[in-house]
C-alpha positions in Angstrom: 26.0 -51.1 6.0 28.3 -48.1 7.4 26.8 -46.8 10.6 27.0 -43.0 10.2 25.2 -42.1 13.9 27.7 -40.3 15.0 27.1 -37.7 12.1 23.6 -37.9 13.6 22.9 -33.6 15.6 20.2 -34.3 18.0 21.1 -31.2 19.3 20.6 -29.0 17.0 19.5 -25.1 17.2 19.2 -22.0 15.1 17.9 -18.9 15.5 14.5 -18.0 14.0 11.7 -15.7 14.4 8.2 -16.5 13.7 6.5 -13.5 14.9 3.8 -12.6 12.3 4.8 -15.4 10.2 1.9 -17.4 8.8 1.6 -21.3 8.5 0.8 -23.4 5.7 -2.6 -24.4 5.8 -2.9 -25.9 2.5 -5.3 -23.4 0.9 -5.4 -20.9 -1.4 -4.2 -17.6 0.3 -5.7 -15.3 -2.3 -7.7 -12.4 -0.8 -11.4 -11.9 -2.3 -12.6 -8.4 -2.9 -12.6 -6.2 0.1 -11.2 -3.5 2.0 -7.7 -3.9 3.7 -4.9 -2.1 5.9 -1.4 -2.9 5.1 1.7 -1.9 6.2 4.3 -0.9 3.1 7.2 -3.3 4.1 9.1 -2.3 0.9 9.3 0.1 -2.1 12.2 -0.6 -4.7 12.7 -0.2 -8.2 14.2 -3.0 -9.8 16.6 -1.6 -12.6 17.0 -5.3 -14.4 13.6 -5.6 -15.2 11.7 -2.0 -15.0 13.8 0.8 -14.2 10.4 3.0 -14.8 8.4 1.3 -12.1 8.3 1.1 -8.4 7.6 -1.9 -6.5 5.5 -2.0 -3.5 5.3 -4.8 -0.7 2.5 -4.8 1.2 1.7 -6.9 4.2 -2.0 -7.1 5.3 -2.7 -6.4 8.9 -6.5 -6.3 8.8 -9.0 -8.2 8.7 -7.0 -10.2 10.8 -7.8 -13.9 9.4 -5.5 -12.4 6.6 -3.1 -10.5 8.5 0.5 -11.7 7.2 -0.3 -12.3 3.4 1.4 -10.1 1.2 0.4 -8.5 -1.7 2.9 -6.8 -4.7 1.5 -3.7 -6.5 3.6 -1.2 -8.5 3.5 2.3 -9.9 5.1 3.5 -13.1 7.4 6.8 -12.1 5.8 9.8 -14.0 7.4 10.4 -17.6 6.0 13.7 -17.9 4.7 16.8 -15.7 0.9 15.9 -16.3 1.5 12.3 -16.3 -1.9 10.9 -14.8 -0.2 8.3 -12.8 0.4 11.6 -10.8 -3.4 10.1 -9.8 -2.2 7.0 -8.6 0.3 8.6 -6.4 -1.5 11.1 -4.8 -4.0 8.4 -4.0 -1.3 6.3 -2.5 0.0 9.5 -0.3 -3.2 10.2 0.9 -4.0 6.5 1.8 -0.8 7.5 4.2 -1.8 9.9 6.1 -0.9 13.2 4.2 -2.5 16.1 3.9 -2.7 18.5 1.4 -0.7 21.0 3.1 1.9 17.9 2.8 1.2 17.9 -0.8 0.0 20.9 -2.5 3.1 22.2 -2.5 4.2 22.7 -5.9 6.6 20.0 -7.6 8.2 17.5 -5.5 10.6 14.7 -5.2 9.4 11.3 -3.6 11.5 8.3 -2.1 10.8 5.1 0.0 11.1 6.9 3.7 7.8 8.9 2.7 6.0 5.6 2.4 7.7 2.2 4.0 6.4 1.1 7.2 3.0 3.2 6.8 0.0 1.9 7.1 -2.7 1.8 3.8 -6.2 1.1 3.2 -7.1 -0.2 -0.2 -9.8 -1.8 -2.0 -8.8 -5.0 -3.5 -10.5 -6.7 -6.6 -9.1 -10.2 -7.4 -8.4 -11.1 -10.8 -11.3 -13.2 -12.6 -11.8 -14.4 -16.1 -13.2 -10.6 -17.4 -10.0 -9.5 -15.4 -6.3 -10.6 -15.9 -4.8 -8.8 -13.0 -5.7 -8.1 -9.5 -6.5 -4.5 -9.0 -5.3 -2.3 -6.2 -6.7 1.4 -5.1 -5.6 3.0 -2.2 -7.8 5.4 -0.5 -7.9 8.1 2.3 -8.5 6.8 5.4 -12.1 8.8 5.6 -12.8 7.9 2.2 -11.5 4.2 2.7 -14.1 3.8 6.0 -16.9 5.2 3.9 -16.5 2.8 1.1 -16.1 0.0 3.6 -19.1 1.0 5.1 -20.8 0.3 1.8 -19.0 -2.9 0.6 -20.3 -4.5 3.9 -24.0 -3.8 3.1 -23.7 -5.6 -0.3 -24.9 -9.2 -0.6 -21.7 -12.2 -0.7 -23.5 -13.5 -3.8 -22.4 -9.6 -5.5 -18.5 -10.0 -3.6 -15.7 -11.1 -6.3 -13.9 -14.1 -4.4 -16.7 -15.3 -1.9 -16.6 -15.4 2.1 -15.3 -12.4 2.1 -14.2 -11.1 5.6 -14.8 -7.4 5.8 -17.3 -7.2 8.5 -15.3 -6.1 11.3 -11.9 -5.1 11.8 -10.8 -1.6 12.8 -11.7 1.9 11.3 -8.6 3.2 9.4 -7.9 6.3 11.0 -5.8 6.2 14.1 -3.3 3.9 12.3 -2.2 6.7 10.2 -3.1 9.3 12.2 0.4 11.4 12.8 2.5 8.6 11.2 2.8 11.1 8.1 4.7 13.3 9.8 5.2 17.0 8.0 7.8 16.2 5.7 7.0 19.5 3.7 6.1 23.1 4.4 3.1 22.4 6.2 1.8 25.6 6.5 0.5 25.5 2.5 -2.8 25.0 1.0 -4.7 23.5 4.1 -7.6 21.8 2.8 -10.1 18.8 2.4 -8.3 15.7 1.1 -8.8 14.4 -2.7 -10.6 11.3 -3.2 -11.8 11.2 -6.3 -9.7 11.3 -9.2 -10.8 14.0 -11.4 -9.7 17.3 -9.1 -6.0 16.1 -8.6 -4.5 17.2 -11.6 -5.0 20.6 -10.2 -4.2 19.8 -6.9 -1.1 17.7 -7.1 2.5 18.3 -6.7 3.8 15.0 -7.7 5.7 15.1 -10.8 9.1 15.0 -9.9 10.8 11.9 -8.9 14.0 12.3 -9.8 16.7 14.3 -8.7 16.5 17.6 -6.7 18.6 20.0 -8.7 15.5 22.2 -9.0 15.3 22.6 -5.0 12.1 21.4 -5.4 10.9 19.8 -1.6 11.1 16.3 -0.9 9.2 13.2 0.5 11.6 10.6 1.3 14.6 10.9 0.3 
């Protein structure tokens, strides 16, 4: 038999990094229903398959036994000025950070800068046999606390997925606090943030996400 040791690299090296990266355990990674913090790591819209929808990336940060997993959500781009996914998006804005003097601003145009690298809290439901898909709603950070608050009260025989880990962790807030930034005239319709769903419709400034020929303001871009 050909001895090939000499094509044998016990030397070897590459460059790596493992920072946040989680190991293999073996075990299902789905989350069970609770209350995260992510951080948007991307936003795209994928023109083979759904030109109509963005994509969004999100890594988990808290609670930490899940920090690292990643979860893929998406919204459909509004087709029309009183499109209610207009709800969807404020929600996800507001789960940001912004305000409504960031938002009630009349129509707007939104891009990825407005949202990547900010940090979220949502409620997540996993998907069962009465429901297909996992579902994702992203709240204000007063309104996510509140809800938390709540969810941790409830007995784990009532909590979708079991051994749920939402008794700790941090109190959204100071993670978002001044990461929105003012990206719009700031000085407009100071308020009390929307969280609940049936207001925003005359509220929101949302509609436009295409292109700015209007001179309408811009998240993002």
């Amino acid at each position: 038999m050909e001895d090939n040791s000499n094509n044998l690299d016990h030397n070897w090296s590459f460059p790596i990094n493992l920072t946040g990266v989680r190991a293999p355990t073996g075990q299902d990674t789905a989350l069970p229903e609770g209350y995260y913090q992510a951080t948007i790591s991307e936003m795209y819209i994928n023109t083979s398959k759904n030109a109509g929808r963005v994509v969004i990336k999100l890594k988990v940060t808290d609670p930490p036994e899940f920090s690292g997993v990643v979860r893929t959500d998406g919204l459909n781009v509004p087709k029309s000025a009183d499109d209610k996914v207009r709800h969807y998006w404020r929600g996800l804005a507001e789960a940001c950070g912004y305000q409504p003097s960031h938002l009630d601003v009349g129509e707007m145009n939104l891009g990825p800068k407005a949202f990547v690298n900010k940090v979220v809290g949502f409620k997540f439901t996993p998907k069962s046999e009465a429901d297909k898909y996992e579902d994702i709603l992203y709240l204000a950070p007063a309104e996510w606390t509140k809800q938390k608050e709540a969810f941790k009260a409830r007995p784990p025989s009532q909590v979708k997925g079991a051994e749920a880990s939402n008794s700790g962790g941090a109190t959204l807030g100071q993670e978002v606090a001044g990461s929105a930034g003012t990206l719009v005239d700031s000085s407009r319709n100071n308020g009390t943030a929307t969280t609940g769903k049936n207001d925003v419709l005359n509220r929101l400034g949302l509609a436009g996400a295409g292109n700015n020929a209007s001179g309408a303001p811009s998240l993002g871009n």
